[in-house]
C-alpha positions as CSV (number, residue, x, y, z in Angstrom):
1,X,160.3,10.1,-5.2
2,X,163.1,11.7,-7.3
3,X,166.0,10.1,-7.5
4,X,170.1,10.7,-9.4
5,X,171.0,9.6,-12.8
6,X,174.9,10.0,-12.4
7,X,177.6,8.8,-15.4
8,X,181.5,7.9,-13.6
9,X,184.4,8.8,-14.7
10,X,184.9,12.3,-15.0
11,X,187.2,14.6,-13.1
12,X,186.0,17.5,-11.7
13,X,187.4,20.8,-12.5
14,X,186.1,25.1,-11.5
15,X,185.9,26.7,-8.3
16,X,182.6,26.3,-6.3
17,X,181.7,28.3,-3.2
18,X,180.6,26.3,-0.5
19,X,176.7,26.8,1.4
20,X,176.7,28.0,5.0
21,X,176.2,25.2,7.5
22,X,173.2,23.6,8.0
23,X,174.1,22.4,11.9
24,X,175.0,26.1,12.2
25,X,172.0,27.5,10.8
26,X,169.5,25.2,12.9
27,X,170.5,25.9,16.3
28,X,170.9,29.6,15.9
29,X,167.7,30.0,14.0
30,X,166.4,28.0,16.9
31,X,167.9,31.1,19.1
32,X,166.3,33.6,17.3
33,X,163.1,32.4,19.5
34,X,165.2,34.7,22.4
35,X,165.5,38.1,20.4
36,X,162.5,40.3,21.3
37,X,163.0,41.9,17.7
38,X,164.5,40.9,14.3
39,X,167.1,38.9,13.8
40,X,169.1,38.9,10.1
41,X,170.6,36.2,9.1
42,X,173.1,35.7,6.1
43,X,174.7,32.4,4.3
44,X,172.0,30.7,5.2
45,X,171.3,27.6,2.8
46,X,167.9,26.9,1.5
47,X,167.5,22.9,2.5
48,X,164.6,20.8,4.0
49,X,165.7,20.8,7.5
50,X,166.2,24.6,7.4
51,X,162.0,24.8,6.1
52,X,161.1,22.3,9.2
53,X,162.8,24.8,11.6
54,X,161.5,27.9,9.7
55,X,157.9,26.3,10.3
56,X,158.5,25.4,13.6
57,X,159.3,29.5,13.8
58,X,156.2,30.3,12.7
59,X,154.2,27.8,14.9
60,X,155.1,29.9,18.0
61,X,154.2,33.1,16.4
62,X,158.0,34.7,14.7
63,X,157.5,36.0,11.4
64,X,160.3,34.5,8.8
65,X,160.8,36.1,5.7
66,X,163.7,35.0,3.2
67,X,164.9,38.1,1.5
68,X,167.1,36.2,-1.4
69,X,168.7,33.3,-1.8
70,X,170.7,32.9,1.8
71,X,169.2,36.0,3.7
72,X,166.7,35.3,6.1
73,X,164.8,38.1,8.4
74,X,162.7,36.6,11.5
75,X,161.2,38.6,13.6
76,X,160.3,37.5,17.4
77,X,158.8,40.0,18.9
78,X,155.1,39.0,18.9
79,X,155.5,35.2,20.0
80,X,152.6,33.6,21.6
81,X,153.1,29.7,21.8
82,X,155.2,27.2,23.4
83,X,153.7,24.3,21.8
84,X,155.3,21.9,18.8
85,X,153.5,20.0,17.1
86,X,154.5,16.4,16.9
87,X,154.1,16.1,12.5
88,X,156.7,19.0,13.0
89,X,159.1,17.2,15.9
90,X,159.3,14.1,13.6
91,X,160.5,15.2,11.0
92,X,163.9,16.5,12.4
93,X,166.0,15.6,14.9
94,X,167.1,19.6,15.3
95,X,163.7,20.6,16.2
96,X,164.3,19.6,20.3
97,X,166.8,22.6,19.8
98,X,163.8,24.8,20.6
99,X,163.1,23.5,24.0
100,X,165.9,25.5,25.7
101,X,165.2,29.0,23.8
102,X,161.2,28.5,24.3
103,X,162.5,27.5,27.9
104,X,164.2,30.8,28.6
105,X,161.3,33.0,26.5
106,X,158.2,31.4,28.0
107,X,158.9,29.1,31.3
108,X,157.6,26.7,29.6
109,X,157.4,24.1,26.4
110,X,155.5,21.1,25.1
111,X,156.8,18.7,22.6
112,X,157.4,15.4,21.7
113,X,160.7,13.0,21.1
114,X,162.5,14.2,18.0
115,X,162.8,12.7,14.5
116,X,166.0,12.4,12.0
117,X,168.2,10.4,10.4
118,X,168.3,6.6,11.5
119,X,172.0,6.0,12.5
120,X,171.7,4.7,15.8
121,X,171.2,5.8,19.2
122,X,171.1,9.2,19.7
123,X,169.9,9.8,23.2
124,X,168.6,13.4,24.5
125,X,169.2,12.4,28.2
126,X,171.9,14.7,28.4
127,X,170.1,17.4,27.2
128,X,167.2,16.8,30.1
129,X,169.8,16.3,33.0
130,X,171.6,19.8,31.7
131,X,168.0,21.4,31.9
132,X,167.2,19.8,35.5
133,X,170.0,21.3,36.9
134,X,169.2,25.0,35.7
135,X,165.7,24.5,37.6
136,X,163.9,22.7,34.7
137,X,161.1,20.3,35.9
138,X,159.9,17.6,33.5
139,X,157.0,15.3,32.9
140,X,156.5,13.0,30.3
141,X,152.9,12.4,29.5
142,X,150.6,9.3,28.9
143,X,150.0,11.2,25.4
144,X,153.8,10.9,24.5
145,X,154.7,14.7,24.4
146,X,157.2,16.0,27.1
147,X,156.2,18.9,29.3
148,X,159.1,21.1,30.5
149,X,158.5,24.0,33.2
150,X,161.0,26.1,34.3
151,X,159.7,29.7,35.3
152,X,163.0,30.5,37.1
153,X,165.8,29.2,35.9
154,X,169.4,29.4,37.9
155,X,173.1,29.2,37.2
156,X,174.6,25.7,37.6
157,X,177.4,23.9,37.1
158,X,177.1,21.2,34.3
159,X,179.0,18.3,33.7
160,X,178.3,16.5,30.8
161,X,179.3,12.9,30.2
162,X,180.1,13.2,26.8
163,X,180.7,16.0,24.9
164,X,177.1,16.4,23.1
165,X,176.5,19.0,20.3
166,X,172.9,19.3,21.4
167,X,173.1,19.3,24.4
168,X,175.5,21.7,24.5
169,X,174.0,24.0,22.3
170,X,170.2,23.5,24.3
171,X,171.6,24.4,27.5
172,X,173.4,27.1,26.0
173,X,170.3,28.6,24.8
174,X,168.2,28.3,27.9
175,X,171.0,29.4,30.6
176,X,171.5,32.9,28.8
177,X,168.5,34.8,31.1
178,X,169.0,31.8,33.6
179,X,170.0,33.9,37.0
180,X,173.7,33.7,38.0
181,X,176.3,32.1,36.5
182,X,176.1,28.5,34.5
183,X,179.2,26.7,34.0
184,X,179.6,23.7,31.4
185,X,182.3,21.5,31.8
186,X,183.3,18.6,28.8
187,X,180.9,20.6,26.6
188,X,181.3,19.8,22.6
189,X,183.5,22.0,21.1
190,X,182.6,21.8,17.2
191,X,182.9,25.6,15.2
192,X,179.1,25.3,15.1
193,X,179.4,25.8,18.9
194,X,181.7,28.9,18.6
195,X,179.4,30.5,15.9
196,X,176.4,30.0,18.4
197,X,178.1,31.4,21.2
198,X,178.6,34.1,19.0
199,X,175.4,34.8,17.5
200,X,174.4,34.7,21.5
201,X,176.8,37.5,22.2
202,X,175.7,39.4,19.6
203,X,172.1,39.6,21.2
204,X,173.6,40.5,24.4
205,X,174.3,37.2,26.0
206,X,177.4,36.9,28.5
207,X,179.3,33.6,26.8
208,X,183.0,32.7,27.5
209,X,184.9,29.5,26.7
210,X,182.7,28.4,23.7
211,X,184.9,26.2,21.7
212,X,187.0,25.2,24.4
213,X,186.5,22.8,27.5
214,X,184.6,24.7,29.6
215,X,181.8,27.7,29.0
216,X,180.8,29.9,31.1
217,X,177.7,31.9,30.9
218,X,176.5,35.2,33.1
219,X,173.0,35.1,33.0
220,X,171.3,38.5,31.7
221,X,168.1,40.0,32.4
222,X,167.3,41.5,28.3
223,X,168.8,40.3,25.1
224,X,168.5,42.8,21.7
225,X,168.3,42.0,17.8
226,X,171.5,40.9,15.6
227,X,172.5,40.4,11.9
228,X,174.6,37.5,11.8
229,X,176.9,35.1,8.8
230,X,176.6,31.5,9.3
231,X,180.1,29.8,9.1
232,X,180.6,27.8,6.0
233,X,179.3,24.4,6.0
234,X,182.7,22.1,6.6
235,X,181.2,18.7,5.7
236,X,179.6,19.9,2.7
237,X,183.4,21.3,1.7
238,X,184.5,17.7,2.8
239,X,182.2,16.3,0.2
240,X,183.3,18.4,-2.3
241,X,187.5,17.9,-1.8
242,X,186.6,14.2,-1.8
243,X,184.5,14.3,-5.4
244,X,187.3,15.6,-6.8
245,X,189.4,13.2,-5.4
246,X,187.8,10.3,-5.9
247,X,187.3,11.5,-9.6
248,X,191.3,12.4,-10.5
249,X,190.1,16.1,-10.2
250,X,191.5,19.7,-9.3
251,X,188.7,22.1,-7.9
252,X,189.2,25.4,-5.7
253,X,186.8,26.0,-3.0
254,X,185.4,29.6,-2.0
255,X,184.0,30.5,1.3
256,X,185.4,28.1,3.4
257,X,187.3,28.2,7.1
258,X,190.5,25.4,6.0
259,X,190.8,25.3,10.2
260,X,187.8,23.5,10.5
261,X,188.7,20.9,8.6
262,X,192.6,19.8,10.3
263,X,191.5,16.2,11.1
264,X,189.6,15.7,7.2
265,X,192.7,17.6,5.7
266,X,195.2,15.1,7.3
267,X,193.5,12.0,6.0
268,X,193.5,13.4,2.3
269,X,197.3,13.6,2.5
270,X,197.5,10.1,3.8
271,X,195.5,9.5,0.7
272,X,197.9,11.5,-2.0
273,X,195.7,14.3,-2.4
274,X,196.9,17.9,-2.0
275,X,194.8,20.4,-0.2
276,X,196.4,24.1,-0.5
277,X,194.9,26.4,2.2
278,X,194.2,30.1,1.7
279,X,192.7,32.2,4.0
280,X,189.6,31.2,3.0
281,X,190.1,28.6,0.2
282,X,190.7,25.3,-0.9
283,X,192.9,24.4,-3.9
284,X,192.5,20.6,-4.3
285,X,194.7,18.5,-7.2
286,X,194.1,14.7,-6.5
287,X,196.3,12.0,-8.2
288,X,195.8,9.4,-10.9
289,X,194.1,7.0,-8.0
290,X,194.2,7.2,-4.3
291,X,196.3,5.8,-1.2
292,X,194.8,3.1,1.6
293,X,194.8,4.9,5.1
294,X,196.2,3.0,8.2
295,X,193.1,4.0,10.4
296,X,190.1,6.3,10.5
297,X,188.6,6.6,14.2
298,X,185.6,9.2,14.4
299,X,185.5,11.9,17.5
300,X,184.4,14.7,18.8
301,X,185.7,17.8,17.4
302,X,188.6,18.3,16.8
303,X,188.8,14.8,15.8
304,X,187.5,13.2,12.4
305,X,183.7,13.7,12.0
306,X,181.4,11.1,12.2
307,X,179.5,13.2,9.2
308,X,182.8,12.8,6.8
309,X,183.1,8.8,7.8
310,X,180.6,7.5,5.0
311,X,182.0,9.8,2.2
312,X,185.8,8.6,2.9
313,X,184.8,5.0,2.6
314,X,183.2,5.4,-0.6
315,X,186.6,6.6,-1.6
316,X,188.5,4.6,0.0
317,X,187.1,1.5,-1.7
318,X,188.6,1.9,-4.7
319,X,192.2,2.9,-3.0
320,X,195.2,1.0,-3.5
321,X,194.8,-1.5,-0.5
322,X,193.1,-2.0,2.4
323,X,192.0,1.0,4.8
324,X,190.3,0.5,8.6
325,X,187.7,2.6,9.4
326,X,186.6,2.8,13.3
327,X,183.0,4.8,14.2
328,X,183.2,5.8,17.6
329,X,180.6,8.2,17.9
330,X,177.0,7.0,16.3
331,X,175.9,2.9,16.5
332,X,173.8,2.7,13.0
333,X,176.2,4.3,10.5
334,X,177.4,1.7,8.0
335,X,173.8,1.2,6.9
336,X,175.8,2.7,3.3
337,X,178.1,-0.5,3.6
338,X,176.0,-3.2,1.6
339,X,175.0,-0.2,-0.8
340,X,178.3,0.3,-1.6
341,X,178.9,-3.6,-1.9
342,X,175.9,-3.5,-4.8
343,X,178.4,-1.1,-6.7
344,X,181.3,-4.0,-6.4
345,X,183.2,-2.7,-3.1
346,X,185.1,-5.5,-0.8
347,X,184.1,-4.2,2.7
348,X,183.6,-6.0,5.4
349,X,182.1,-5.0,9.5
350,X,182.8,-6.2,12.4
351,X,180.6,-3.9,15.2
352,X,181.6,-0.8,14.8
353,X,184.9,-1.4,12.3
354,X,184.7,-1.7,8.1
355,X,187.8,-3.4,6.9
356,X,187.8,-1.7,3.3
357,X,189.9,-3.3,0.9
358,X,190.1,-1.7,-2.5
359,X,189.1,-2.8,-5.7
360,X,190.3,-1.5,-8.7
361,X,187.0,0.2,-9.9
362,X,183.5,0.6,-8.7
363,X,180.5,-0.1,-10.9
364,X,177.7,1.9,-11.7
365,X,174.1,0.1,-9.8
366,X,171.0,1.2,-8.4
367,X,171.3,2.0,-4.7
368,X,169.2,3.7,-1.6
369,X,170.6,6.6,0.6
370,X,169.2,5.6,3.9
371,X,170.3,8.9,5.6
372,X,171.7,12.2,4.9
373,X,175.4,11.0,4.6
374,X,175.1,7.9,3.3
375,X,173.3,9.4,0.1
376,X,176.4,11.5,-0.5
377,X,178.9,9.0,-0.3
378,X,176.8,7.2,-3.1
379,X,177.1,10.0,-5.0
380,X,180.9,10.3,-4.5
381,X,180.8,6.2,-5.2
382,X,178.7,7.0,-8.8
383,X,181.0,10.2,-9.7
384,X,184.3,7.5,-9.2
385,X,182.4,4.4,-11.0
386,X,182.5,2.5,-14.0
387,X,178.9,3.2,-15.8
388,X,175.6,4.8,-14.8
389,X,174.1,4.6,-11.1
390,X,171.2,5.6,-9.8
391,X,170.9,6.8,-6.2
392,X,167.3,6.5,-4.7
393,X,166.5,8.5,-1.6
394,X,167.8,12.2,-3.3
395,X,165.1,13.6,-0.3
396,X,167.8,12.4,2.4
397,X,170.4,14.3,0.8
398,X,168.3,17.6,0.6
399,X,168.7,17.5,4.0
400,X,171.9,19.1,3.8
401,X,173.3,19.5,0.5
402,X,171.7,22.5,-1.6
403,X,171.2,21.5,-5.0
404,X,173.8,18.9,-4.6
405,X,174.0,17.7,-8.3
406,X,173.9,21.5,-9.8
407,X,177.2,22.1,-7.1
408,X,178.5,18.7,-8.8
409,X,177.6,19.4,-12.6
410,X,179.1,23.0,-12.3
411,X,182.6,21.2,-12.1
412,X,181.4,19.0,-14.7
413,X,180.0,15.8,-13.1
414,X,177.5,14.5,-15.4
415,X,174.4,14.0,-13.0
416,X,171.2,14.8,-13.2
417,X,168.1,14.8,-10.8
418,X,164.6,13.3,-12.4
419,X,161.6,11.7,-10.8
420,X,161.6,8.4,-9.9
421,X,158.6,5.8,-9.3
């Protein structure tokens, strides 16, 4: 297991450009299952998720090719299986993506209940009840895989109970060549829904309203190919303003959409760091040590992101008083809390709140990333610290970060990646 040697204390300076998004890339290369030709695909970054999807790809017959760095070619036109494997639906959360293209290409899927990141419940009932009312029958089997059949699907009219991402993006995917017109009421409305809808279009798909409260979709009969950019990935950007925060720094990010990132922007002011917008970058100068916030309460887009709560607490525990931070959307995700305590934080839990009173400096320890986001708040915790740490885990952040300590040491962070036992 390989795991980050990283020495506190020193700000970060340069201008980075920031990967494409990873829950951008997923479902969309997910929807490439509907092209009956080639789909190009640019910014998109080269991460351990993105291989299980690529594989999963392959399994039902798409030819991938990665033509450099962040330029993938996949080719659909000869697919010839509806079946996922279950070492394959383990591993990722994002693989039930598939079901509602594979739905829409074939009439029919088999898979099993999804892996990922263990932060608490994360239910796919919504997804199922969207599918059942576009004509979707399905059986769960005594084997444990989940057998879905839907050989002519139909408009409907969808009303989610909560705004899911997945869901949302699943019953986009299958209601495209569904027969009239599907409407979806209370659906998420994260970016990473617009750029879907918009890769959809661009094969040929019928798609209002994506990003907004309702979306409405005209069923079509033949869909084409597409090239396509994935947006910028705004929680990796996140991660980045708040290194340089945390560390006293002044970075400017490239390739990045400052809209995206309102709610995370606001909370940095709170905090006495300035964030300068350009059209599409980020000039960040952070102050001789940070400010408490008043309240943090994770939402659904457009409200703060449950992906950006561990990373602010990791700063915020070494603020200048005491900060409340409320997680409203996930019921596992201060599993970083008693890391962070190992590296001398005062934070204490009460259900779903973290009272986070700050100390005047963090010390370097050895601690574990037990998820994706969790392993990048250590990092951000190490890179503000007194001392060496070591985060264990690195695979976790892979997940989603590219390369995460050569981004870091290019604006001189002093980490480095080696095996571990």
């Amino acid at each position: 297991m390989e795991r980050y040697i990283v020495a506190g204390g020193n700000p970060l300076s340069g201008t980075l450009a920031v990967q494409g998004a990873k829950n951008s890339a997923l479902p969309i290369i997910a929807a490439c299952i509907l092209s009956p030709g080639r789909t190009v695909l640019h910014n998109v970054p080269q991460l351990t998720d993105i291989d299980v999807m690529l594989e999963i790809l392959r399994t039902v017959g798409a030819k991938v090719v990665w033509q450099d760095q962040s330029t993938l070619s996949i080719d659909s036109s000869s697919l010839d299986n509806w079946r996922i494997p279950e070492s394959l639906m383990r591993r990722m959360r994002s693989s039930f993506f598939v079901v509602g293209p594979l739905l829409s290409r074939f009439g029919q899927v088999r898979v099993t209940y999804p892996g990922g990141c263990a932060i608490g419940t994360r239910s796919i009932d919504l997804h199922l009840k969207g599918l059942e009312k576009l004509g979707v029958e399905i059986k769960p089997t005594q084997s444990g895989h989940i057998d879905f059949r839907g050989d002519n699907l139909r408009g409907a009219s969808i009303d989610l109970d909560i705004p899911s991402v997945g869901a949302t993006e699943n019953i986009m995917m299958a209601a495209v060549t569904a027969q009239g017109t599907t409407v979806i009421r209370n659906p998420a409305r994260e970016p990473e829904i617009v750029d879907l809808g918009n890769y959809l279009q661009k094969l040929g798909a019928q798609i209002s309203g994506a990003g907004t409260d309702k979306i409405v979709i005209q069923g079509v009969t033949q869909l084409g190919e597409s090239n396509h950019t994935i947006i910028p990935d705004r929680i990796v950007a996140g991660t980045l303003i708040l290194a340089a925060a945390i560390t006293g720094g002044e970075i400017v990010l490239t390739n990045v959409i400052p809209g995206h990132l309102s709610a995370v922007i606001a909370k940095l002011a709170e905090m006495g760091v300035s964030v300068d917008a350009g059209s599409d970058t980020l000039r960040v100068v952070a102050q001789d040590g940070l400010n408490p916030v008043d309240k943090i309460i994770t939402a659904p887009y457009p409200g703060f992101p449950t992906d950006m709560q561990a990373q602010f607490m990791a700063a915020l525990a070494s603020a200048r008083g005491v900060s409340v931070i409320v997680e409203k959307i996930f019921d596992g995700r201060f599993k970083h809390v008693n890391e962070l305590r190992r590296m001398g934080a005062n934070i204490s839990v009460d259900e779903r709140t973290a009272i986070v009173r700050g100390v005047d400096s963090l010390s370097g320890a050895s601690v574990e990333a037990s998820d994706l986001r969790a392993g990048a708040a250590l990092v951000l915790a190490a890179l503000g610290s007194k001392g060496i740490t070591t985060v264990n885990g690195v695979w976790h952040i892979d997940r989603g970060y590219v390369a995460l300590e050569k981004q870091l040491s290019s604006l001189g962070a002093k980490i480095t990646r080696e095996k571990g036992d």
